[in-house]
Z-matrix of the N, CA and C atoms (Angstrom, degrees):
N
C 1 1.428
C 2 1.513 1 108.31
N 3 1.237 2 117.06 1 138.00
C 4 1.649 3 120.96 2 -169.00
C 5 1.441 4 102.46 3 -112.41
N 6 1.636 5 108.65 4 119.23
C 7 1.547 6 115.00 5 168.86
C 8 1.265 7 117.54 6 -14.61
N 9 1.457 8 112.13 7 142.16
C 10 1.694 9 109.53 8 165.29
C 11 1.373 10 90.22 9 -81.65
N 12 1.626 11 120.26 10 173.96
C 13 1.272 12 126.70 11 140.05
C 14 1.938 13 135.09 12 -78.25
N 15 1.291 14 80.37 13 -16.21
C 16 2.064 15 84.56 14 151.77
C 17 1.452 16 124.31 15 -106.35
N 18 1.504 17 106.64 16 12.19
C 19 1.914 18 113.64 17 163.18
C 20 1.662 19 104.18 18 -30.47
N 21 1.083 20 138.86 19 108.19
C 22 1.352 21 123.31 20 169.52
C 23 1.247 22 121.60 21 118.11
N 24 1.614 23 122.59 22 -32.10
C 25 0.981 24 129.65 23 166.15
C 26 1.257 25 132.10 24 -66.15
N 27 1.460 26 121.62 25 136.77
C 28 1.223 27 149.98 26 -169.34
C 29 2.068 28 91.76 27 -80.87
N 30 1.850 29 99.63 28 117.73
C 31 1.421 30 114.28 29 -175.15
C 32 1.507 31 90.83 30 -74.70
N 33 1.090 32 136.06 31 -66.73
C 34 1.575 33 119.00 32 171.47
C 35 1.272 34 146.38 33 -61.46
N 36 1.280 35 115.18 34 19.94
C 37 1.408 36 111.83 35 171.40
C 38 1.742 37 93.93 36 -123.37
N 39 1.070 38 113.89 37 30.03
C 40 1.691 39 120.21 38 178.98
C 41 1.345 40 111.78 39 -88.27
N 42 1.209 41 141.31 40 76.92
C 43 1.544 42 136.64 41 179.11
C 44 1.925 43 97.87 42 -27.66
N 45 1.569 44 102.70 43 120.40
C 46 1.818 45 106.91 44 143.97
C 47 0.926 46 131.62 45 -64.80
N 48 1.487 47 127.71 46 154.13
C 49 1.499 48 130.66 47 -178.60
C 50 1.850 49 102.75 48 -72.70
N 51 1.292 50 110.30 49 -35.06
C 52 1.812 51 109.59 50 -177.00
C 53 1.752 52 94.40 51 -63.62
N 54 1.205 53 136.52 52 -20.32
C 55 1.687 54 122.84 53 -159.09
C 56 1.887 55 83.50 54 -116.36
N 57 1.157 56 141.22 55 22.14
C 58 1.556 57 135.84 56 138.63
C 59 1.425 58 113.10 57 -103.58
N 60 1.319 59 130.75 58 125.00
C 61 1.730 60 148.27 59 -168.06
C 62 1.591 61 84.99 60 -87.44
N 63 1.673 62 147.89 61 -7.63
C 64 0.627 63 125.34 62 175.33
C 65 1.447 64 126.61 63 -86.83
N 66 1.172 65 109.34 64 -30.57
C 67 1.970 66 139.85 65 -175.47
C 68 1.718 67 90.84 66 -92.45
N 69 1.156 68 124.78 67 -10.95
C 70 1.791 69 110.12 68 170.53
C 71 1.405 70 127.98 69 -80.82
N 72 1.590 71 122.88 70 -38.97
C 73 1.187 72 125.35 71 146.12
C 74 1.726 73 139.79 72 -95.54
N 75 1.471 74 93.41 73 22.73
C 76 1.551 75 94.61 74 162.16
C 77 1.819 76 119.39 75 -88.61
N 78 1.184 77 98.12 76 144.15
C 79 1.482 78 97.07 77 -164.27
C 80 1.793 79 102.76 78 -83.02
N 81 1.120 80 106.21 79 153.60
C 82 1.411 81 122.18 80 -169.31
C 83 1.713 82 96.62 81 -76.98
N 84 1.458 83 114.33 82 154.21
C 85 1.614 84 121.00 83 168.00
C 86 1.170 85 100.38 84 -87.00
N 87 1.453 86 120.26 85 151.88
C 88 1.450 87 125.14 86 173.78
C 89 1.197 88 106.98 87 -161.29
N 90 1.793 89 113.24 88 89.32
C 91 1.644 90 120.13 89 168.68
C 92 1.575 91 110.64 90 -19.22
N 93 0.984 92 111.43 91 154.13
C 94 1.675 93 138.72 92 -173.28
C 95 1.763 94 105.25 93 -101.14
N 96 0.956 95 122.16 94 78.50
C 97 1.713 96 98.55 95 176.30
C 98 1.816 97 106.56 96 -35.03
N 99 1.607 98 98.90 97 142.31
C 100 1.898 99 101.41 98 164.97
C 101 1.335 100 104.23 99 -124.42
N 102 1.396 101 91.10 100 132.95
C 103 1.728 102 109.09 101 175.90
C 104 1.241 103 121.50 102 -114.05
N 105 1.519 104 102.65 103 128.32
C 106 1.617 105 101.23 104 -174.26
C 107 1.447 106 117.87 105 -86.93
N 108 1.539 107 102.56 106 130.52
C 109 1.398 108 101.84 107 -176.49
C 110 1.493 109 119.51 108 -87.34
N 111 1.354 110 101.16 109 -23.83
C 112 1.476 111 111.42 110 177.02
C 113 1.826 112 132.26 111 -76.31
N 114 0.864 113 127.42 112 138.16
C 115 1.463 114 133.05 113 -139.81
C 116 2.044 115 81.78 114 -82.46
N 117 1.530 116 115.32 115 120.61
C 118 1.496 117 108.60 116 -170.12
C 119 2.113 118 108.25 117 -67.77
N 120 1.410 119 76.33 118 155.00
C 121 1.642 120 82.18 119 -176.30
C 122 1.428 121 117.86 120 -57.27
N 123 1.219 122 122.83 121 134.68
C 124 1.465 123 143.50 122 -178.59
C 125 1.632 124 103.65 123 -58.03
N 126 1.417 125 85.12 124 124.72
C 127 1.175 126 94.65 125 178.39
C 128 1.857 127 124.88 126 -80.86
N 129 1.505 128 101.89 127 146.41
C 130 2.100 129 92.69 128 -146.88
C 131 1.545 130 84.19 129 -85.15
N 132 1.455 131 145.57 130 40.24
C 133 1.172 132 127.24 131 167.85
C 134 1.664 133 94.72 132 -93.73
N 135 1.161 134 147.38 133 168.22
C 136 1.286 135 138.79 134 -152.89
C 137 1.616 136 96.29 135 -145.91
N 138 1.566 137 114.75 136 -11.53
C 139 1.525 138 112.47 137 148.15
C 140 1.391 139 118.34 138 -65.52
N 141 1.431 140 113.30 139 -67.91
C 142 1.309 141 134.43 140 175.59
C 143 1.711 142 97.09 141 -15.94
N 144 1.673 143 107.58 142 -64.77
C 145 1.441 144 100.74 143 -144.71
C 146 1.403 145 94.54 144 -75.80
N 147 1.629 146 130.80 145 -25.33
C 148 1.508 147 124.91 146 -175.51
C 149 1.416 148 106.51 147 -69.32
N 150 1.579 149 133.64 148 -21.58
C 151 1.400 150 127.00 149 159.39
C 152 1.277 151 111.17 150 -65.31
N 153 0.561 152 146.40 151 -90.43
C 154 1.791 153 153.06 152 175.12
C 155 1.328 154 103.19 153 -13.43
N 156 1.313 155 148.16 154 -62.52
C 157 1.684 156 159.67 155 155.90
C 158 1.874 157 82.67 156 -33.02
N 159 1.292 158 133.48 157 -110.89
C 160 1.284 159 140.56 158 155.71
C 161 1.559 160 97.98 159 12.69
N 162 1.288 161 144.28 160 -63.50
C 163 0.958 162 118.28 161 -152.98
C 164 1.748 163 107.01 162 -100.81
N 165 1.217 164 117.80 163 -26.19
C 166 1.174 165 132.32 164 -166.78
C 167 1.989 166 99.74 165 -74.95
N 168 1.825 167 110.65 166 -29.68
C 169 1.072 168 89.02 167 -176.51
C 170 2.004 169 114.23 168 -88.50
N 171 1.592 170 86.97 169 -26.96
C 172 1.608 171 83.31 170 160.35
C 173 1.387 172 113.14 171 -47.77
N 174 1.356 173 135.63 172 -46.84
C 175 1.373 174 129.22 173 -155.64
C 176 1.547 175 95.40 174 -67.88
N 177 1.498 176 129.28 175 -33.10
C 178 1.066 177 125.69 176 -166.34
C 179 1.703 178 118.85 177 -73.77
N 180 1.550 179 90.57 178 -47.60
C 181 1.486 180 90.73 179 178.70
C 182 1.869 181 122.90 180 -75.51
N 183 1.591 182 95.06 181 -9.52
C 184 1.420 183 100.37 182 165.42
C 185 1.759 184 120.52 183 -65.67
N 186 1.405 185 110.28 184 -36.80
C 187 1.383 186 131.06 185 -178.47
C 188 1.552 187 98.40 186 -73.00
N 189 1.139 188 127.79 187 -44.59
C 190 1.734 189 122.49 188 -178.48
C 191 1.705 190 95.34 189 -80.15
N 192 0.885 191 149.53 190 -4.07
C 193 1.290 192 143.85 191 -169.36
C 194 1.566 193 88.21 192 -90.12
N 195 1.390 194 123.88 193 -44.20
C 196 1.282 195 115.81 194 -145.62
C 197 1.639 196 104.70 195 -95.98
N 198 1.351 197 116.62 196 37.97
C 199 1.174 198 120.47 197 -177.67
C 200 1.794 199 103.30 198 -93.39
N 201 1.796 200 104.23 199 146.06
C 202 1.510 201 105.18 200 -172.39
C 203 1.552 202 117.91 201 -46.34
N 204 1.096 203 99.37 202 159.12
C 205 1.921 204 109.51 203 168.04
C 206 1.631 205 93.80 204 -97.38
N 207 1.907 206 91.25 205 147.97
C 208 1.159 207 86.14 206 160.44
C 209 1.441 208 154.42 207 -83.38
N 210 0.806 209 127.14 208 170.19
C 211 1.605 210 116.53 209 -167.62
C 212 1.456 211 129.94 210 -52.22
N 213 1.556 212 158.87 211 98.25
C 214 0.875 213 133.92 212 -155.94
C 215 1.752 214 92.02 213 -122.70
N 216 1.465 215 104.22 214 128.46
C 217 1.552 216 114.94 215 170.07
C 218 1.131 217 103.57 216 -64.57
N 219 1.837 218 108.91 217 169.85
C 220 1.509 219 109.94 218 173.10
C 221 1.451 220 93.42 219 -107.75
N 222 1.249 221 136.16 220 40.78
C 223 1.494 222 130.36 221 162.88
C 224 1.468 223 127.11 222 -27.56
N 225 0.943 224 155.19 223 147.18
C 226 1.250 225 153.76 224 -160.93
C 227 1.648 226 107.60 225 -102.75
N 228 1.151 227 113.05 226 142.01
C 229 1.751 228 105.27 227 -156.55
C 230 1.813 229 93.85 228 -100.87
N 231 1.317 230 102.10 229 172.81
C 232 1.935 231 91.89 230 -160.26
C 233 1.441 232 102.79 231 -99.70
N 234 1.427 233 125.31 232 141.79
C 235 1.380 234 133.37 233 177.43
C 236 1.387 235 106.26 234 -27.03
N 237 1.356 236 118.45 235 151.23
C 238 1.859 237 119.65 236 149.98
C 239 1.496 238 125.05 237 -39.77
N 240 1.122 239 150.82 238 106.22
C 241 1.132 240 134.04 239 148.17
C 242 1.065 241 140.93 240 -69.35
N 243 1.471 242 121.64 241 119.20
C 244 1.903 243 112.74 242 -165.99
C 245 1.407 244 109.67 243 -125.61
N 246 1.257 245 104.22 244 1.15
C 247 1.997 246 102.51 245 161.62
C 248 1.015 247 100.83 246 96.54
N 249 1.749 248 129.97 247 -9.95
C 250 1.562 249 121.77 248 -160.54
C 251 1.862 250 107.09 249 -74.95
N 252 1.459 251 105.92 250 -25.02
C 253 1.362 252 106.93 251 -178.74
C 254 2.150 253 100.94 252 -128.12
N 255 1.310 254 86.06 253 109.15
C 256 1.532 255 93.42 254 179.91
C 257 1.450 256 118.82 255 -52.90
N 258 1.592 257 112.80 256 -25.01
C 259 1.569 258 128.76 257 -174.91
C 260 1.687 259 100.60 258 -63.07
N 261 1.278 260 133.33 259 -49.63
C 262 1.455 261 161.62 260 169.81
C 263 1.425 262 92.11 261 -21.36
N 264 1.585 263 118.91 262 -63.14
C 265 1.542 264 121.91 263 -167.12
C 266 1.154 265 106.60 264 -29.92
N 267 1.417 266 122.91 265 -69.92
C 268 1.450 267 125.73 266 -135.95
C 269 1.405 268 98.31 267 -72.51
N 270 1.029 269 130.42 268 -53.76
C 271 1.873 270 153.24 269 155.62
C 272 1.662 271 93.28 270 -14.71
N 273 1.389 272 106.49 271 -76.62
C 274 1.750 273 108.09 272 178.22
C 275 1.253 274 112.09 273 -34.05
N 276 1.546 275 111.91 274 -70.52
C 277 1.612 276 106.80 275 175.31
C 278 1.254 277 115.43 276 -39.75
N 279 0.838 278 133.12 277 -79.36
C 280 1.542 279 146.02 278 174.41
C 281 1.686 280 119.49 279 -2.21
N 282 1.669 281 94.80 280 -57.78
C 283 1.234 282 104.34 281 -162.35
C 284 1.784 283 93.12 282 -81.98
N 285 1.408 284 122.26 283 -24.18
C 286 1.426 285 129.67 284 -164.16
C 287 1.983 286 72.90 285 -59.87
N 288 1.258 287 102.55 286 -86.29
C 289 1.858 288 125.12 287 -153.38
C 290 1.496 289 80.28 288 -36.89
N 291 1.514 290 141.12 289 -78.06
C 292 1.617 291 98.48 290 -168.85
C 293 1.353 292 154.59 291 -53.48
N 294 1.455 293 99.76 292 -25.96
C 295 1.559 294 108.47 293 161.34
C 296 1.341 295 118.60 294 -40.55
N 297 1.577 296 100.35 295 -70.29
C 298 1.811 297 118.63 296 164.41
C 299 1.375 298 110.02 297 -11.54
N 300 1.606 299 103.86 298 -72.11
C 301 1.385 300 113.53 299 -164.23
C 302 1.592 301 105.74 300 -75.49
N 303 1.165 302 146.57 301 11.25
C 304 1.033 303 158.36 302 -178.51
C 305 1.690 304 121.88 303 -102.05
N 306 1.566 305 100.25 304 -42.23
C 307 1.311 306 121.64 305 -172.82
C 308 1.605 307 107.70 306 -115.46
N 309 1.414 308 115.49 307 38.47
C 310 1.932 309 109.81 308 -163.27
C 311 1.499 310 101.72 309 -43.88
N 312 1.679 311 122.54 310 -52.81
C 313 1.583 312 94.25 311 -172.89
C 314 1.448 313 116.78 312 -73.00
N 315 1.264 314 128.89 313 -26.38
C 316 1.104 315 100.55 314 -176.62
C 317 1.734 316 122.38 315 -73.71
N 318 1.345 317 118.33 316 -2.52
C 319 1.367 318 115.24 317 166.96
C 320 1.661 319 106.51 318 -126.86
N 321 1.308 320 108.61 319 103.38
C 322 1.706 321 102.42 320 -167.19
C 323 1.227 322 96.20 321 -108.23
N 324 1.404 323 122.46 322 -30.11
C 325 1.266 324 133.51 323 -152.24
C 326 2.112 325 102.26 324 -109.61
N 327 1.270 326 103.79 325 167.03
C 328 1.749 327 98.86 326 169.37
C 329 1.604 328 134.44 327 -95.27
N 330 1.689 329 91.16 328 -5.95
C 331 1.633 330 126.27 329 156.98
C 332 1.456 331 103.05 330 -49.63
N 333 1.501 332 107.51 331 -78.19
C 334 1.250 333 103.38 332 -150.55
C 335 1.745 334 106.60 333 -85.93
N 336 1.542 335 113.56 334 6.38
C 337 1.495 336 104.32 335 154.23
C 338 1.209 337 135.66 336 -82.72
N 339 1.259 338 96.39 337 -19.52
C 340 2.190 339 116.97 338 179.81
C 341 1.610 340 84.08 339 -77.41
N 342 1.281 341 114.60 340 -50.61
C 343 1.655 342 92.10 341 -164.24
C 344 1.388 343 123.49 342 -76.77
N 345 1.536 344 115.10 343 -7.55
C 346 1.042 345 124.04 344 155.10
C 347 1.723 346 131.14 345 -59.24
N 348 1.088 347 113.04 346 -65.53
C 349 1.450 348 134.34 347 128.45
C 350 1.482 349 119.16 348 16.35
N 351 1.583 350 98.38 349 -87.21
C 352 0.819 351 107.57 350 -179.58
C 353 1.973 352 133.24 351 -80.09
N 354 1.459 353 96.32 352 20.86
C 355 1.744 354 98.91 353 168.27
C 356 1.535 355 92.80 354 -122.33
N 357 1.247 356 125.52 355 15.51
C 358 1.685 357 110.04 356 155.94
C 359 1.477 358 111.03 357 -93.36
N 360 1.309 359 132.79 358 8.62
C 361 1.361 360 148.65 359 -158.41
C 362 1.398 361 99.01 360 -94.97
N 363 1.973 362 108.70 361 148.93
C 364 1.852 363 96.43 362 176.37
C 365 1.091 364 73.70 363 -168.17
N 366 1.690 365 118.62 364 172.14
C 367 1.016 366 151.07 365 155.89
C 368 1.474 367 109.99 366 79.81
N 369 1.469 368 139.57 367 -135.66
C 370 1.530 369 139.85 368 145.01
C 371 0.873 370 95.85 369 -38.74
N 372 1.320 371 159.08 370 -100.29
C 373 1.619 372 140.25 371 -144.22
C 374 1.462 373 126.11 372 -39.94
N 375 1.364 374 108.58 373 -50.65
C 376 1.474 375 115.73 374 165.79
C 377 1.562 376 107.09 375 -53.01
N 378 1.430 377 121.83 376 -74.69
C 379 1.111 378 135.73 377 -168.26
C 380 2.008 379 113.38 378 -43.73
N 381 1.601 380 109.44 379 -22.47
C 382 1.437 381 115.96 380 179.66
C 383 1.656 382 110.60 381 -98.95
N 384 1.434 383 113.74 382 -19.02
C 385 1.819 384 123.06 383 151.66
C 386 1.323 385 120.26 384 -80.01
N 387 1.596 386 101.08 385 -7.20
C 388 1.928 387 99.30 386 179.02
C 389 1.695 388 109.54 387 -82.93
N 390 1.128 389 102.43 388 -31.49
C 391 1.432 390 117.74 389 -174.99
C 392 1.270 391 110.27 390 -78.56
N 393 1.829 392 123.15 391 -43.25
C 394 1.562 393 131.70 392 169.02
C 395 1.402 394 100.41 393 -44.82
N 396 1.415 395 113.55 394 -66.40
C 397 1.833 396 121.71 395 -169.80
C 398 1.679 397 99.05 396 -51.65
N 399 1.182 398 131.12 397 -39.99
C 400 1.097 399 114.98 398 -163.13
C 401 1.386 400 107.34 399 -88.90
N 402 1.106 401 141.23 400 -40.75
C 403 1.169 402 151.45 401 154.19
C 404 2.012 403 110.95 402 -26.73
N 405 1.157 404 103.17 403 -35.54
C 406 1.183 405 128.71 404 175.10
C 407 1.608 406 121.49 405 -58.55
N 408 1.804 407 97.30 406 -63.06
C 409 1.214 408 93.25 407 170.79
C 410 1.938 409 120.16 408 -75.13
N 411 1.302 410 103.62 409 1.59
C 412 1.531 411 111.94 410 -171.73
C 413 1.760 412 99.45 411 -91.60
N 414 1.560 413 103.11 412 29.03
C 415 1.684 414 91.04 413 -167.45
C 416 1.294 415 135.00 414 96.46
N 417 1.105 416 121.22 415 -32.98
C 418 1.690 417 142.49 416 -150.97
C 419 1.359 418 104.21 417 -88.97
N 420 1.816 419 149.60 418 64.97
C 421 1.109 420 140.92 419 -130.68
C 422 1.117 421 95.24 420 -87.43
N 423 1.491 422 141.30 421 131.39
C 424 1.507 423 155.44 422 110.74
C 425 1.321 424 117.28 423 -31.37
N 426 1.789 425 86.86 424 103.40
C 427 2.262 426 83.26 425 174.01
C 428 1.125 427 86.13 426 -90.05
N 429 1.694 428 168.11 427 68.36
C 430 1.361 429 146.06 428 123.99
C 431 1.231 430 116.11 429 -99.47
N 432 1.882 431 113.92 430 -11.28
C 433 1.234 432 136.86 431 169.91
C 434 2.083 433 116.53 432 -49.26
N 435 1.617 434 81.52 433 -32.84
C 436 2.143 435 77.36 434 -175.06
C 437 1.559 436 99.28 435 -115.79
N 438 1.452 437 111.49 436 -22.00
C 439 1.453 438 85.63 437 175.51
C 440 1.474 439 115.26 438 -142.60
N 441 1.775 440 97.96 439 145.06
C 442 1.461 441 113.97 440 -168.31
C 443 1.430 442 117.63 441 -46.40
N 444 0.946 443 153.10 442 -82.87
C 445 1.173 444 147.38 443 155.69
C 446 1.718 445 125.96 444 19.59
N 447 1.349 446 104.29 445 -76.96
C 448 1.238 447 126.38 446 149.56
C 449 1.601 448 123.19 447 -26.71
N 450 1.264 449 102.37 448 -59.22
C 451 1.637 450 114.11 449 -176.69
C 452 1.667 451 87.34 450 -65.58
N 453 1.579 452 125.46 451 -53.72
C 454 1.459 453 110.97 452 -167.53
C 455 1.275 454 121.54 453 -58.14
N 456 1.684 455 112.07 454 -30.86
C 457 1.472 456 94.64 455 -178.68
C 458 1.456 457 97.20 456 -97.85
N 459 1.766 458 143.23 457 43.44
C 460 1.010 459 113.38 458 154.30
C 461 1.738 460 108.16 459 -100.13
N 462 1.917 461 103.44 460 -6.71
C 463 1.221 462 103.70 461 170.59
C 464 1.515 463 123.50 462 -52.90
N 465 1.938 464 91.36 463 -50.82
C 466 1.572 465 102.45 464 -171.49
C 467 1.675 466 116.67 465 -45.99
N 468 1.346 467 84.73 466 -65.16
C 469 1.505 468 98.71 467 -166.50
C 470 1.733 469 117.86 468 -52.41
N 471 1.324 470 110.81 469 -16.63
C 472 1.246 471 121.33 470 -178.93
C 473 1.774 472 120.00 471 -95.06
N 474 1.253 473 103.99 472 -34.23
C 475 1.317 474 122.96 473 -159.32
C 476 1.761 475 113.86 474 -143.91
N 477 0.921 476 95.70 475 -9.39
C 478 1.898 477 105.59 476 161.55
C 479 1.316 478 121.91 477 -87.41
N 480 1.198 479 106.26 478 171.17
C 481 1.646 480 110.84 479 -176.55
C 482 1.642 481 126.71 480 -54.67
N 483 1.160 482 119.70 481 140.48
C 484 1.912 483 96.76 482 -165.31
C 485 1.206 484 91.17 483 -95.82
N 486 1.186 485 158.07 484 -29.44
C 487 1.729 486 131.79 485 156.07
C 488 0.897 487 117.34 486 -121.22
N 489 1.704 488 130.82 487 94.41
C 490 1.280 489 132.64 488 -134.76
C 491 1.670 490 85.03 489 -94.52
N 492 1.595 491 116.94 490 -37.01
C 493 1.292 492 121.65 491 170.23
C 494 1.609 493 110.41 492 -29.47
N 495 0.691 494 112.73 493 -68.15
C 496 1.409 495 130.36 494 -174.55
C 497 1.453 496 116.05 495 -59.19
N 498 1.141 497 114.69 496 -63.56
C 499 1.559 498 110.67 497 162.36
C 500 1.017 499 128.37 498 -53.80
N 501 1.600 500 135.22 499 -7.63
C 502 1.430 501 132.88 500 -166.68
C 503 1.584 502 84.35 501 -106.07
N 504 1.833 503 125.43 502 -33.99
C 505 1.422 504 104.95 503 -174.78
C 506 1.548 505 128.24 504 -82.11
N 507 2.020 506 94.43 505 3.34
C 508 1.417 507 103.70 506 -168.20
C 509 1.630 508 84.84 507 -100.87
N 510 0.942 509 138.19 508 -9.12
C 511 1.299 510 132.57 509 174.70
C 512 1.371 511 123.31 510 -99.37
N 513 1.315 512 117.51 511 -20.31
C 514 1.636 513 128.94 512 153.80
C 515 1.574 514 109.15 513 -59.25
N 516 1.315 515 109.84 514 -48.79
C 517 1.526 516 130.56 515 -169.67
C 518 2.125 517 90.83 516 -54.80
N 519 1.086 518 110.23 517 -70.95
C 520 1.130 519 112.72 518 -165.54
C 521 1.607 520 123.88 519 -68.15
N 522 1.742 521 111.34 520 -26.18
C 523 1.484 522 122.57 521 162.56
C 524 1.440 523 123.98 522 -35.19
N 525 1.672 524 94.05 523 106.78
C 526 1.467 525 96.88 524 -179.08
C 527 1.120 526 98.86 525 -155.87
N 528 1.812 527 104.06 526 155.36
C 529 1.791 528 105.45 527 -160.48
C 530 1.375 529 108.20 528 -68.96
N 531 1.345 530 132.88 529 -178.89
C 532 1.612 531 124.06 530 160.31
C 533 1.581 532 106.21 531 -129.00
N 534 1.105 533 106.29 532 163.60
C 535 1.861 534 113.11 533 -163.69
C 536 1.687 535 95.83 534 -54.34
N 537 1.286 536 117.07 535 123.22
C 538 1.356 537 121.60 536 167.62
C 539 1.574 538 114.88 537 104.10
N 540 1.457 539 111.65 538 -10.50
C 541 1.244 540 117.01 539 163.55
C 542 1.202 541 123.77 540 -37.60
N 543 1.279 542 131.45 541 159.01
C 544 1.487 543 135.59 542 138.31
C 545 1.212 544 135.96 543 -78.07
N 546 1.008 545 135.87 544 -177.78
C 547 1.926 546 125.38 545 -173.19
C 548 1.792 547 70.03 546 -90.59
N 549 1.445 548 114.62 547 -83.20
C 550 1.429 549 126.81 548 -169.33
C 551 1.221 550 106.02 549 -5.91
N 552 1.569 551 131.05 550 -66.31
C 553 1.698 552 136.33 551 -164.13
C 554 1.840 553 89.27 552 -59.83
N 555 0.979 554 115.57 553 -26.10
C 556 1.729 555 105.54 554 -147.87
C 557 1.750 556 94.02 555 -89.82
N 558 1.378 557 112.16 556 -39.43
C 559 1.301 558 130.71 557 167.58
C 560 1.671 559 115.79 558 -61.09
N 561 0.805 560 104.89 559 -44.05
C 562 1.568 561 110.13 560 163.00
C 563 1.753 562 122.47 561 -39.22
N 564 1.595 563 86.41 562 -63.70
C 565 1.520 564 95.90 563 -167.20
C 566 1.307 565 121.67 564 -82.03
N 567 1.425 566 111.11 565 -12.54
C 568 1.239 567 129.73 566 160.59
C 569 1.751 568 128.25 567 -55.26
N 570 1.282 569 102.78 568 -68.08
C 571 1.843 570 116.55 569 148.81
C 572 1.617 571 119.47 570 -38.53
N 573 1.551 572 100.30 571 -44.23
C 574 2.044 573 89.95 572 165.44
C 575 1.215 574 118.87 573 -70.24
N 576 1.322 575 125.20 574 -50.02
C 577 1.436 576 116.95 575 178.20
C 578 1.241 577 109.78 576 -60.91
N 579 1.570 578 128.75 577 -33.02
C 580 1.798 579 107.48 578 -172.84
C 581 1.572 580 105.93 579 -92.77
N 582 1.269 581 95.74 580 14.00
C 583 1.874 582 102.60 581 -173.11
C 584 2.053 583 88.74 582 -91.25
């Protein structure tokens, strides 16, 4: 152990730095942190640097991975349709176009609304698109296959009302309030049939 140079010294007869006016306004040193701005030199092992490349591009494609999903509503998906009640159609459509409009990317296209569409389908209805699709792959091209529209009126015409004219005026004809109604309910049903 190597002597201090105050071994011996008396702690009170030690002048403080606060009782010298000279050490009171000198300013204190205070290292500078240094930061390197420059990217450090590559290291000459030629593994080293293929890890680092290797790791930096994982880091990258991890960071593009983590971009949002898109939005998916909780829309309510549309009853089965099985053709047994032609009234059902219009309702089916209906409920299809809000989903749609609920979910725009996932149906951007008129592909992926027919094919949507078409797995709420059962019974004769399914069974009269099973035969279209197959016919399909036998060559036989289906234009209701790409676009929506198309697919709707192959619903109608197949599985909709056969004179819907007619039924909406036999059902106007018969519209009438019932004890306890509202104007509103009566107004309602009125606008569907002339809709």
């Amino acid at each position: 152990m190597e002597p201090s140079e105050f071994h011996g010294v008396n702690p009170s007869t030690v002048s403080h730095v606060d009782d010298d006016p000279d050490w009171v306004d000198a300013p204190i040193p205070v290292s500078t942190p240094v930061f390197q701005t420059s990217p450090p030199v590559a290291n000459c092992n030629p593994i080293n640097n293929q890890l680092v490349e290797a790791l930096q591009q994982l880091s990258e494609n991890l960071n593009r991975g983590l971009a949002p999903k898109p939005h998916q509503s909780k829309a309510r998906i549309p009853d089965i349709f099985d053709g047994s009640d032609p009234h059902k159609l219009n309702h089916f459509l209906f409920q299809c176009r809000l989903f749609f409009y609920a979910n725009p990317l996932q149906f951007s296209t008129n592909e992926e609304k027919i094919n949507f569409a078409l797995t709420y389908l059962s019974g004769v209805v399914q069974d009269w698109f099973e035969v279209a699709l197959q016919q399909e792959d036998l060559g036989y091209m289906q234009p209701w296959l790409s676009t929506w529209h198309l697919f709707m009126d192959e619903l109608w015409v197949h599985f909709g009302l056969l004179d819907p004219v007619g039924d909406v005026a036999n059902l106007i004809d018969n519209l009438c309030m019932k004890p306890g109604d509202k104007i509103a309910t009566y107004n309602m049903e009125f606008m569907q049939y002339t809709a």
